[in-house]
C-alpha positions as CSV (number, residue, x, y, z in Angstrom):
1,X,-15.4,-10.7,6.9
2,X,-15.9,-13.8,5.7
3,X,-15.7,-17.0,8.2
4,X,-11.9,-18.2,8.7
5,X,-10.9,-21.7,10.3
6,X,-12.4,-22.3,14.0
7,X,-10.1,-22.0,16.9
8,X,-10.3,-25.5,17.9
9,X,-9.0,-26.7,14.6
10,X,-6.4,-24.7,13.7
11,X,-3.2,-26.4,13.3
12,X,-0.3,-24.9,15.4
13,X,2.1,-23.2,15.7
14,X,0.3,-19.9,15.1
15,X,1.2,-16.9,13.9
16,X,-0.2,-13.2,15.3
17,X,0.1,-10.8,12.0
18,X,-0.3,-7.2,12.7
19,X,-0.9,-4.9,9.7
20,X,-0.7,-1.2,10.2
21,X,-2.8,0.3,7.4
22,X,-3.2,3.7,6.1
23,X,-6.5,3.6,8.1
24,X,-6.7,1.3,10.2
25,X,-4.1,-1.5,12.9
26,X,-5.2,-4.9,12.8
27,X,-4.6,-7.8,14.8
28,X,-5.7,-11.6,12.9
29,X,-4.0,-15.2,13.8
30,X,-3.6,-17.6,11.1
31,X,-2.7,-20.7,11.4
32,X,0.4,-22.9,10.0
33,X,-1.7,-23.8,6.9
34,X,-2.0,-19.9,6.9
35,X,-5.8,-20.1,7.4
36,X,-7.2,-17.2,9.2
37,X,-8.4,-18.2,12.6
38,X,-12.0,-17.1,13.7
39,X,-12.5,-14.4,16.1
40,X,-9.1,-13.7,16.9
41,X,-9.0,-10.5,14.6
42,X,-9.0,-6.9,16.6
43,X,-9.3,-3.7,14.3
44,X,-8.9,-0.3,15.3
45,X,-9.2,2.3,12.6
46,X,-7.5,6.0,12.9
47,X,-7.0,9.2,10.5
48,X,-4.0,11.0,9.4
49,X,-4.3,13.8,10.2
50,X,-4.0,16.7,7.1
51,X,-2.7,20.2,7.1
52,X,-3.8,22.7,5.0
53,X,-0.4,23.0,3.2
54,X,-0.5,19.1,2.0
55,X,0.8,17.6,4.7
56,X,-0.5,14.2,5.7
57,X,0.6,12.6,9.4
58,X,0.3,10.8,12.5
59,X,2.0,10.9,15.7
60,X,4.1,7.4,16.1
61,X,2.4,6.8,19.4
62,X,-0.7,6.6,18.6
63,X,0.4,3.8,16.2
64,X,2.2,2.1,19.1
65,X,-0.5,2.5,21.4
66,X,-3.3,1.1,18.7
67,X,-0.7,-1.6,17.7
68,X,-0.3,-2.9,21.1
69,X,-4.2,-2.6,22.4
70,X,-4.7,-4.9,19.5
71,X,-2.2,-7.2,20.5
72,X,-3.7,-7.2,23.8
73,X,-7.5,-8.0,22.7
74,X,-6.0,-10.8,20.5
75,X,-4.0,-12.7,23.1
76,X,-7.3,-12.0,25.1
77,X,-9.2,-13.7,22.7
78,X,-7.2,-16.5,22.0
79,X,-7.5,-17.9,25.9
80,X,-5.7,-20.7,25.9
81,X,-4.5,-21.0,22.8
82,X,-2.3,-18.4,23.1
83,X,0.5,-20.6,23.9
84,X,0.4,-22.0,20.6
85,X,1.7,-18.8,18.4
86,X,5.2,-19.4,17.7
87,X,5.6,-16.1,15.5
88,X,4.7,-12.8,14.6
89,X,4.5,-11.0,11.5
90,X,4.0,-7.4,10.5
91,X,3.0,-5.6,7.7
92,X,3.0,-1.7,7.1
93,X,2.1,0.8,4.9
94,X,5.1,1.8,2.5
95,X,6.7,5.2,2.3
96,X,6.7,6.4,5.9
97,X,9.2,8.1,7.4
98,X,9.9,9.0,11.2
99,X,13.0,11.4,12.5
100,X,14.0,9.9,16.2
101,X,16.6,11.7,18.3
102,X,19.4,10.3,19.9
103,X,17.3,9.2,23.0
104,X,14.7,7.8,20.7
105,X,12.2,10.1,21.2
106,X,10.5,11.1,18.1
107,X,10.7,14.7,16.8
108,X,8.7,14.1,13.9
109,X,5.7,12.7,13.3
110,X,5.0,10.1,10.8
111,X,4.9,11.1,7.4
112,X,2.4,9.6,5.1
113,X,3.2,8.7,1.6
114,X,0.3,11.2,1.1
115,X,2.3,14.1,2.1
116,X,3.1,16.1,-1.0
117,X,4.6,19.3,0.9
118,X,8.0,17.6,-0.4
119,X,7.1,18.7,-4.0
120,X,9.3,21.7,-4.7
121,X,12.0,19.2,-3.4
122,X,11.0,16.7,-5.3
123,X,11.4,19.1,-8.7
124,X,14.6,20.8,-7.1
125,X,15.9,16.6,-6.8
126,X,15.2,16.0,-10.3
127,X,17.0,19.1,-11.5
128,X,19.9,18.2,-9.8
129,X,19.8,14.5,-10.3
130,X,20.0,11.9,-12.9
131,X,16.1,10.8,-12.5
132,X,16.9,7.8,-15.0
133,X,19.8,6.4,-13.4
134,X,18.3,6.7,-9.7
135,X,15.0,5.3,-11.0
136,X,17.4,2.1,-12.5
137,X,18.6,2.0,-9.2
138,X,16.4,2.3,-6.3
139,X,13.0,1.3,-8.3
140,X,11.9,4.7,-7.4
141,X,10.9,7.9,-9.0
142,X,12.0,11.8,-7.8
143,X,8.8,12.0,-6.4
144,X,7.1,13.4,-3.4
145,X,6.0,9.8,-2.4
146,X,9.5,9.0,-1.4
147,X,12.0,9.6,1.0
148,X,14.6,11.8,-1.2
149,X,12.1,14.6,-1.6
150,X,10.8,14.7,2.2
151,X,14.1,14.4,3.7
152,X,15.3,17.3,1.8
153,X,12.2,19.3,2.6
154,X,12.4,18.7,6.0
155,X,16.1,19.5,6.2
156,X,15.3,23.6,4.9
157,X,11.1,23.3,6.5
158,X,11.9,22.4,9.5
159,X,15.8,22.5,9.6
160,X,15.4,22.1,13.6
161,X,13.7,19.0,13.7
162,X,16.0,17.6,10.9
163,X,19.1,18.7,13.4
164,X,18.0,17.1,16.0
165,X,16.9,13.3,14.1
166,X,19.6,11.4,14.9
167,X,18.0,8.5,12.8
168,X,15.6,7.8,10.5
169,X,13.1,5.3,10.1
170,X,9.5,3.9,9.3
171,X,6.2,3.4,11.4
172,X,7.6,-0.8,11.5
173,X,10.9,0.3,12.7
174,X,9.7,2.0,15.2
175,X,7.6,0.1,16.5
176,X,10.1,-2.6,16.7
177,X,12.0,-0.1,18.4
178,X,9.5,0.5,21.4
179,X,8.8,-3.5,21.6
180,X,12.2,-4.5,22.1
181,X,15.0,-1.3,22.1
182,X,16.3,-1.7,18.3
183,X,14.9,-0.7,15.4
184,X,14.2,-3.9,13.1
185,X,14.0,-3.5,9.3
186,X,14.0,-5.6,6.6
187,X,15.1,-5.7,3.0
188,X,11.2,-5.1,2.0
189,X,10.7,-1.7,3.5
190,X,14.2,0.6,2.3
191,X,13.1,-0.8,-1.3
192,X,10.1,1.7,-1.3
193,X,12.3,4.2,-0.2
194,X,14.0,5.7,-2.8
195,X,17.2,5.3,-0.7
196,X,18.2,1.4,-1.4
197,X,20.5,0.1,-4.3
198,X,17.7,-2.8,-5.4
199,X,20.4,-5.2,-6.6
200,X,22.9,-5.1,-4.0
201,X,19.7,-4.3,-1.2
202,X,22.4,-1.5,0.5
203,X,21.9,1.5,1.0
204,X,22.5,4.0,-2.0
205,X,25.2,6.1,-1.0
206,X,25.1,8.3,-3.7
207,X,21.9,9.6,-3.1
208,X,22.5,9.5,0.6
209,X,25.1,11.7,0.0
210,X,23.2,14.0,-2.3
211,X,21.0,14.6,1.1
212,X,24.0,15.2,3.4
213,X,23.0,12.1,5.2
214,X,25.0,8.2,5.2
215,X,23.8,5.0,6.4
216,X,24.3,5.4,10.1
217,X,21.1,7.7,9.9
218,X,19.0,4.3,8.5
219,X,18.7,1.3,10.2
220,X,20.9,-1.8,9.4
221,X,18.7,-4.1,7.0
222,X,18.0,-7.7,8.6
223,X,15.5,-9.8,7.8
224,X,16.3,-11.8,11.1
225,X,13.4,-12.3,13.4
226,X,14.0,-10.5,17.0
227,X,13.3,-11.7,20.3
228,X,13.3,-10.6,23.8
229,X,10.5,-7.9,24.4
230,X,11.6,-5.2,26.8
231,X,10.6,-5.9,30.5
232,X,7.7,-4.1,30.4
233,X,6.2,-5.8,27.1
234,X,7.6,-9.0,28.3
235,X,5.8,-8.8,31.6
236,X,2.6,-7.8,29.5
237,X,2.8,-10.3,26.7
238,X,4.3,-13.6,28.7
239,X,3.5,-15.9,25.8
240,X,5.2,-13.7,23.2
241,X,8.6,-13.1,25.2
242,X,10.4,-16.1,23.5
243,X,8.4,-16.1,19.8
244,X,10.4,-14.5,16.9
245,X,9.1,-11.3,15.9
246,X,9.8,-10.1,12.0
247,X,10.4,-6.8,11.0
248,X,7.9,-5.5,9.0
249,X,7.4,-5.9,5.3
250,X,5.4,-3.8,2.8
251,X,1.7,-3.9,3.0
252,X,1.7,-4.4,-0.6
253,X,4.0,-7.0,-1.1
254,X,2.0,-9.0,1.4
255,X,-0.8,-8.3,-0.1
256,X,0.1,-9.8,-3.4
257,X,1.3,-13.3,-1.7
258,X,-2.4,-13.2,0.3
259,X,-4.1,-13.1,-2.4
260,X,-2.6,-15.8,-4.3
261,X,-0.6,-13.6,-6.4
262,X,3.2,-14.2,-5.8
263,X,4.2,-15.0,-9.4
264,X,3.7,-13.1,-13.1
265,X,1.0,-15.8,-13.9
266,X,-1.5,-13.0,-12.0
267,X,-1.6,-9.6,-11.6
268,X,-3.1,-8.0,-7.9
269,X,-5.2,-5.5,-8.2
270,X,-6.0,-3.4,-4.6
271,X,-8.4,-0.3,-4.3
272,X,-8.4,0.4,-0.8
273,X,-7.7,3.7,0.7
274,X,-5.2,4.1,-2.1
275,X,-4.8,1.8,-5.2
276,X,-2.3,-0.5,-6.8
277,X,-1.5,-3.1,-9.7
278,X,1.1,-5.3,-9.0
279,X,3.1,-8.4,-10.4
280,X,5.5,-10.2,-8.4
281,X,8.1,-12.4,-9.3
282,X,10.7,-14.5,-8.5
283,X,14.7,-13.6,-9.2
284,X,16.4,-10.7,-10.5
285,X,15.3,-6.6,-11.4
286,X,14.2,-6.6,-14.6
287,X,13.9,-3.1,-16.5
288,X,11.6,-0.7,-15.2
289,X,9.3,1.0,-17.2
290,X,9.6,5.1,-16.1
291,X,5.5,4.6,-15.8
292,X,5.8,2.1,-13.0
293,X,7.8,1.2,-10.0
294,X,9.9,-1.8,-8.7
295,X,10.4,-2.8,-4.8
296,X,11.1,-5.8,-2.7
297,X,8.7,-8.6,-1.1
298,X,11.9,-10.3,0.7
299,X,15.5,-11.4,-0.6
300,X,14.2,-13.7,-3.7
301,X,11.3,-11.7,-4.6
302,X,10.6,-8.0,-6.3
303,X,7.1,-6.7,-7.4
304,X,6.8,-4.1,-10.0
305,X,3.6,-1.8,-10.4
306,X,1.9,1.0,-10.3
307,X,-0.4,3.5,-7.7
308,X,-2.9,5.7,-7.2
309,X,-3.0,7.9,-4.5
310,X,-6.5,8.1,-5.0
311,X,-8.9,5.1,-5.3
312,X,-11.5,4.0,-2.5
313,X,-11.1,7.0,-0.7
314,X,-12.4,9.1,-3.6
315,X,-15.7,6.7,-3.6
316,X,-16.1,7.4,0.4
317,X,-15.8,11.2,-0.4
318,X,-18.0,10.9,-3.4
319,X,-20.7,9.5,-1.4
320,X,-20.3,12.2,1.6
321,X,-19.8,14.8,-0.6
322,X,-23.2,14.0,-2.5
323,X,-24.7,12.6,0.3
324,X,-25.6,9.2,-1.3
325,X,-26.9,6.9,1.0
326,X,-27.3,3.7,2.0
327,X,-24.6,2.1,-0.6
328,X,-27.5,0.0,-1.8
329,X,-28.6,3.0,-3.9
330,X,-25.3,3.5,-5.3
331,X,-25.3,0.1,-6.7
332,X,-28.3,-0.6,-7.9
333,X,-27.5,3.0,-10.4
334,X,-24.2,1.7,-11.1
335,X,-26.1,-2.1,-12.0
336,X,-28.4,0.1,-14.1
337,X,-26.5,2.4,-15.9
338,X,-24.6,2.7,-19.3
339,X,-21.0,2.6,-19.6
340,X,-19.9,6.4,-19.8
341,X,-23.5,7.7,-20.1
342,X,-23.1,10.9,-18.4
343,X,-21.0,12.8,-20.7
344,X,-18.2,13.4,-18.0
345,X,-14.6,13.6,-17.2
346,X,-12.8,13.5,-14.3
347,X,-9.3,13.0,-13.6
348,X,-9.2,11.7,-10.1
349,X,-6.8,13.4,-8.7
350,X,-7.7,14.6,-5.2
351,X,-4.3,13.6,-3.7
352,X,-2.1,14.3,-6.8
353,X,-0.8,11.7,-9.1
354,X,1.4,9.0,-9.1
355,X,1.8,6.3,-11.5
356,X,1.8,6.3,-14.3
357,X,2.8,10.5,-14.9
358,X,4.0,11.0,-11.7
359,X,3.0,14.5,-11.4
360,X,2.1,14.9,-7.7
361,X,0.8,18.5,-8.5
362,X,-2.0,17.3,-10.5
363,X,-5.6,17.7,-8.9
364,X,-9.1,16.9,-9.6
365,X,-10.9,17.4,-12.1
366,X,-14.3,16.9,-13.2
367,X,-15.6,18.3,-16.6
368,X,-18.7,18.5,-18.3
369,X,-20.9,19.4,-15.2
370,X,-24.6,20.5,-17.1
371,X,-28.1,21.3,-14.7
372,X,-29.3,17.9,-15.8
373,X,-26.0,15.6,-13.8
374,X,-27.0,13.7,-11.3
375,X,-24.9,13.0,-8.1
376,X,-25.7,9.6,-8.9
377,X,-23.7,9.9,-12.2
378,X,-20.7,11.9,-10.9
379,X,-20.2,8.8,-8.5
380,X,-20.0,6.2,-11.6
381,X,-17.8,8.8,-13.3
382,X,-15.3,8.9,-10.6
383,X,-15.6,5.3,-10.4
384,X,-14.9,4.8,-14.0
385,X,-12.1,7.5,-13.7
386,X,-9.8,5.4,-11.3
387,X,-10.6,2.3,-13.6
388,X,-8.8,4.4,-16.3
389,X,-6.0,5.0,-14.3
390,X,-5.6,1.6,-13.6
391,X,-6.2,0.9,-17.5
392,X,-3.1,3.0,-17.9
393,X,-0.9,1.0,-15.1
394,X,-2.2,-2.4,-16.5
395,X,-1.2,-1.3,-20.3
396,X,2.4,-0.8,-19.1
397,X,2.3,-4.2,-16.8
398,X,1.6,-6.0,-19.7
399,X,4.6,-4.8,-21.6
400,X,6.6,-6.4,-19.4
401,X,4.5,-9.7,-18.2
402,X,2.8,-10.7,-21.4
403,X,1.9,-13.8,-20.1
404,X,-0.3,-12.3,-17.2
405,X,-3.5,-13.7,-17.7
406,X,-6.0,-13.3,-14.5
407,X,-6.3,-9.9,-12.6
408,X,-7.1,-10.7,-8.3
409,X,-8.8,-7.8,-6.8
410,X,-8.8,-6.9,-3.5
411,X,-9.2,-3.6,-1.1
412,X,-12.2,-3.3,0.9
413,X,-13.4,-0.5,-0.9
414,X,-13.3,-2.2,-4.2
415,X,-14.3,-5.7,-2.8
416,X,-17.6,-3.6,-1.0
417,X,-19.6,-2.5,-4.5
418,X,-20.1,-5.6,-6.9
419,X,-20.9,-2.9,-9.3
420,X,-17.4,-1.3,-9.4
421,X,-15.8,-4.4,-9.9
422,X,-18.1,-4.5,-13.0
423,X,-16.9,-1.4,-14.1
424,X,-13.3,-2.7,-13.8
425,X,-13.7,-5.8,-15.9
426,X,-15.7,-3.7,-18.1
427,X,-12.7,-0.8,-18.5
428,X,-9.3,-3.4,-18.8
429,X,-11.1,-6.2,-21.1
430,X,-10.2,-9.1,-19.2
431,X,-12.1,-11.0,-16.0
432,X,-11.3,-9.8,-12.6
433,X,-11.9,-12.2,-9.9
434,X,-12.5,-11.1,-6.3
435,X,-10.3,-12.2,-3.8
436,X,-11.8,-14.8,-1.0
437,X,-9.3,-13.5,1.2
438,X,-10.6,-10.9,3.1
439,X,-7.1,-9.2,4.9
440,X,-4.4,-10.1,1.7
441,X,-2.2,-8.3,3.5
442,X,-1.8,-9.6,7.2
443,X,-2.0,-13.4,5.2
444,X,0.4,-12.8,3.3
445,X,3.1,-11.1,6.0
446,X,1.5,-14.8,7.8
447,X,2.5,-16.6,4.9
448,X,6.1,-15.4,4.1
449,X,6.5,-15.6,8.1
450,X,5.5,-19.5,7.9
451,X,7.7,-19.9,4.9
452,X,10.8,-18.4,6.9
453,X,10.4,-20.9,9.3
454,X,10.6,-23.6,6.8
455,X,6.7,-24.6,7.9
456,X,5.6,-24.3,3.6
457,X,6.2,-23.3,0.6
458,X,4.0,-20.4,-1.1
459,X,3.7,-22.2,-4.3
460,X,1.5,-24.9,-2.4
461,X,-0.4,-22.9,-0.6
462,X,-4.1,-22.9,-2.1
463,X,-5.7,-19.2,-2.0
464,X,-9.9,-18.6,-2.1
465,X,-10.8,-16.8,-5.2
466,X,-14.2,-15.3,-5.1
467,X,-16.9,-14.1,-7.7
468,X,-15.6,-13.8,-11.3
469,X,-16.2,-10.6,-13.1
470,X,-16.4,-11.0,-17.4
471,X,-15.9,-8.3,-19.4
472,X,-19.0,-7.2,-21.7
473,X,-17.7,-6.4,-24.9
474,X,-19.5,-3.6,-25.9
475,X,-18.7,-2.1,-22.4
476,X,-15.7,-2.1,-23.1
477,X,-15.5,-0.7,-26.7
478,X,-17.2,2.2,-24.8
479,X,-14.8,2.8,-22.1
480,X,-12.3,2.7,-24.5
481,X,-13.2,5.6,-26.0
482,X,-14.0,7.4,-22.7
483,X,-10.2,6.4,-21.5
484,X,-8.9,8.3,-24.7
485,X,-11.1,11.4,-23.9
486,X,-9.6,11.2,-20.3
487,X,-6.1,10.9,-21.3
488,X,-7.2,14.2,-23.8
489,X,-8.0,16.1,-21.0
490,X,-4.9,14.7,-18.7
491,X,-2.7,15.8,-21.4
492,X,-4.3,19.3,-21.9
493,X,-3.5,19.9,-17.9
494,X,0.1,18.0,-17.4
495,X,1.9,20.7,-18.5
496,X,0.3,23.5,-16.6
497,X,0.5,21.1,-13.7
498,X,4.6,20.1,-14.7
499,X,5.1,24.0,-14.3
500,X,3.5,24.1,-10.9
501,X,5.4,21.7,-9.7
């Protein structure tokens, strides 16, 4: 990580931003400048856990218990200073969902966006449904992503458990819920839903009603901060008692307003676990391309995009899978090699699809295996495989903000490999410049945090860019071409996938 501001000159009041991460909780203090403090950053990293017939989850109390350890080793850190932070944000992974019973105890665990056991409901949704109209609506497709398709699954799965959830909620909610005795949710998290009117940022009854379900199973949306910690926290965390705390936004959102990306003038590109393009923007819902998708960063603020479910996670199974270490190796073949010199394929579907086809059946592919591949050169090809699919996201992106000019990347997988970021200028034929901010996310859920409290104004907020990557252009002539033989392939398999689904 690279080196933040020391303690001693950071400029209160602080503010403690906890990120709950598909992989990982983290604890980092920034300060009111929104510069990231030294050493007072805790991380502990977890796993979903996966089932063999797609699910993908975690029990909530692990998340609390991480989330709160980290809090601990923070305040720990900070020593005196600890007085001084006035605030804390929170940012969390979209798409979650939690079933609590009347007593709050959960009877489900958390379901990751990854879960794709939803996708016979999802189809069954979109039979039923108007997918145009609810995708207008909600900035959401009938996919197994969202909340439609997994409530309904789990209401004939595990009709029990769905009995028995009194309310329904995300990871942030609930941990807002153990922290003080109320869930907390703002406008930021329903939009990724599937189950909020984006305009009128309500809940959309009509498809609430299509699942048998009405607002009093959500949680009211305010973006009010909260305060007064339940004894036991409060007795834990004295300096913390009296700070407002604010419910969680999406990781995604945040991570767009850390890295400097808050307006159309750049797009934010993330390969982390998972992967995104994103533009946000200031004002109202514009049309939404059926490619893409469109949620809230806050009130004022919606960012449209597109995701993969697969991106830096398929690198880290690439290299296990083949065995390829150190990471060295890797990139001193991916600094060596020719664009698309392997004569291979591969659709990178490991976790299914999402943007732009949507179709969450779809799995991976790799074609054109011969005795003389490498493991060497299946690595660059799945490497240039997700920088196709992010080809495709970026093509629709520009439809709608022309005027886009500069692509940020960030992710710690992506940031990692200098040689993949190559690749990515290389495949979308413009520079991408590396993010100097290290944790986008937990600056950004800093950031709009500070800005609620009338402390600054994102637009003069200066953000570190790193390293600039130029686009060669016979590299990309050739992974041109390759795109077009991928999108062959995709198209030979969508309909055999379409039917499975």
């Amino acid at each position: 990580m690279r080196p933040g501001i020391a303690l001693a000159r950071a400029e209160p009041p602080l503010v403690l931003s906890i990120d709950i991460g598909s992989s990982a909780v983290r604890a980092l203090v920034f300060d009111r400048l929104g510069r990231r403090v030294e050493r007072l950053a805790v991380h502990f990293p977890y796993r979903f856990r996966a089932t063999a017939d797609g699910g993908v989850e975690v029990e909530a109390e692990l998340i609390v218990r991480l989330a709160t350890a980290a809090i601990d080793g923070v305040l720990h850190r900070a020593g005196r200073r600890r007085g001084d932070i006035g605030a804390v944000a929170l940012s969390t992974f979209w798409h979650s969902l939690l079933g609590l019973a009347k007593d709050g105890t959960p009877v489900t665990p958390v379901l990751s966006w990854a879960d794709t056991r939803s996708l016979a409901a999802a189809d069954r949704l979109r039979r039923a449904l108007d997918e145009r109209a609810i995708h207008c609506r909600t900035g959401c497709r009938l996919h197994p992503t969202y909340l439609p398709a997994k409530l309904l699954w789990l209401s004939e799965a595990q009709l029990d458990r769905f009995r028995r959830a009194a309310r329904w909620m995300s990871v942030g909610e609930y941990l807002h819920w153990r922290l003080f005795g109320r869930a907390g949710v703002s406008v930021s998290m329903p939009s990724a839903t599937g189950l909020l009117d984006l305009r009128r940022c309500v809940w959309d009854r009509d498809i609430l009603a299509a699942l048998q379900l009405g607002p009093e199973h959500l949680s009211a949306i305010d973006d009010a901060p909260v305060n007064g910690l339940t004894r036991a926290f409060a007795r834990r965390w004295p300096p913390l008692r009296t700070v407002p705390w604010f419910p969680a936004l999406g990781d995604g959102a945040c991570a767009n307003v850390g890295s400097g990306c808050a307006s159309p003038a750049r797009v934010a590109l993330t390969a982390g676990t998972s992967g995104a393009m994103r533009v946000a923007w200031s004002g109202e819902p514009t049309e939404i391309p059926p490619e893409l998708w469109c949620y809230r960063v806050d009130r004022s603020r919606l960012v449209m995009g597109g995701a993969l479910s697969n991106a830096g996670d398929l690198y880290a199974w690439l290299r296990g899978a083949l065995r390829l270490d150190p990471l060295s190796r890797v990139e001193r073949a991916l600094a060596r090699g020719r664009p698309d010199d392997h004569g291979l394929t591969v659709l990178p579907f490991w976790s299914g699809e999402r943007s732009p086809g949507w179709l969450a059946a779809a799995r991976g592919v790799i074609a054109g295996l011969g005795l003389s591949t490498t493991p060497l050169q299946l690595v660059r090809a799945g490497l240039e495989a997700v920088a196709y699919r992010f080809l495709a996201i970026d093509a629709s992106l520009r439809r709608v903000f022309p005027t886009a000019r500069e692509v940020v990347a960030s992710g710690g997988g992506l940031l990692a490999s200098p040689g993949w970021m190559q690749v990515m200028a290389d495949v979308l034929g413009r520079p991408v410049r590396a993010s100097g901010e290290p944790e986008a996310a937990s600056r950004g859920a800093a950031l709009l945090t500070l800005e609620a409290l009338g402390l600054l104004r994102l637009a003069q907020v200066p953000t570190r860019l790193g390293r600039c990557y130029r686009p060669r252009p016979a590299a990309h002539a050739g992974y041109r071409e390759a795109a077009r033989r991928q999108t062959a392939l995709y198209n030979l398999l969508a309909p055999w996938w379409a039917e499975v689904e």
